[in-house]
N, C-alpha and C positions, 0 to 999 in steps of 0.2 A: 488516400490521405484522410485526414481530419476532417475533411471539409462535411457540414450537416450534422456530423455525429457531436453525441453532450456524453459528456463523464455519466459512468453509471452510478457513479454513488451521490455526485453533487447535483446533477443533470444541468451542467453545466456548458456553453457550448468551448469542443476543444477546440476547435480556428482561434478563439478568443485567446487562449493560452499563451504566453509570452518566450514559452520553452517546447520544443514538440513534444508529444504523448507519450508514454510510458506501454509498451507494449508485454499484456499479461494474455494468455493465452487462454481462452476460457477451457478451451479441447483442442489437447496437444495436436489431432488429425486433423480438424477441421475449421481454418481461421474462422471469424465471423466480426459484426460491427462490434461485440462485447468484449474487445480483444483490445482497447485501445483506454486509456486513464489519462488521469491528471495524476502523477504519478506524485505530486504532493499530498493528493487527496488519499491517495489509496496507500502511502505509506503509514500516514497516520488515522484510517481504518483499519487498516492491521497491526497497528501495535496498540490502539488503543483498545479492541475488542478482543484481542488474543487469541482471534481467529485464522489461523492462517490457511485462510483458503480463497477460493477463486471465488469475490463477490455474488456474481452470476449464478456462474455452471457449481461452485461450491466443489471443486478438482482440490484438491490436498497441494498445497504449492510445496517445492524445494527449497532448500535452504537455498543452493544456486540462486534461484529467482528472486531471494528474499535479499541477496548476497549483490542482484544485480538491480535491484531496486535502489539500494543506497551509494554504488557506483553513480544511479543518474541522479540521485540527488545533487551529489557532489559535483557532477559534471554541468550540471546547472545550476549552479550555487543555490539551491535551495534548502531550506533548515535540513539539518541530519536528523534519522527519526530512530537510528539506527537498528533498522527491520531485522538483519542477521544476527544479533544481538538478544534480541525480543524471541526470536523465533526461537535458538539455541535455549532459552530461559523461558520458553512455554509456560511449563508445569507451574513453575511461579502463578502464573494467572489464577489457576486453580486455589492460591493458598488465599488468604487475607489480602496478603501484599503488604503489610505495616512495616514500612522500613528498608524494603529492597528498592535496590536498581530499574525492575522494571514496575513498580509501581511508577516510580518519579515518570519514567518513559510515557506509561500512560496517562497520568494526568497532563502531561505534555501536547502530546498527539488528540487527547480528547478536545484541548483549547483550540486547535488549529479546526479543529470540525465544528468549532461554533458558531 
């Protein structure tokens, strides 16, 4: 369970969460405590830095995961940050951003991290 462990990105404790944890795998083999988010937090760490990887272990995540990220959003009605969307539009990140879709995305996700 949750119980003791804190989000790794906000160091937050997860018990406290109002939804359970978003399970991201740091190493596909081998679970560990790094394996468990605030899966509000970590949706919009990844769409806002255009990084899409395992915060931790830094593992290259799937679009699946990215795909299964915004299932739990929705499933917990929490804001859409829409990861799978962000992820498919990558290389965007790399440009300016002036004007597109996932710009708007990350200044979005950036505000939830403040």
């Amino acid at each position: 369970g949750a119980e003791g462990l804190v989000d790794p990105i906000s160091l937050e404790p997860l018990a406290a969460l109002g939804y359970p944890p978003f399970s991201l795998a740091a190493d596909l083999d081998h679970p560990s405590d790094n394996d468990l988010f605030d899966g509000n937090v970590l949706a919009s760490y990844l769409v806002s830095t255009g990084r899409f990887e395992h915060p931790i272990s830094r593992r290259a995540l799937e679009r699946s995961e990215c795909a299964r990220l915004d299932g739990y959003l929705a499933s917990h009605r929490l804001p859409a940050a829409r990861v799978a969307y962000a992820f498919d539009h990558r290389d965007e990140f790399a440009s300016d951003g002036s004007g597109n879709q996932v710009a708007a995305l990350r200044e979005e996700a950036s505000a939830v991290l403040q």
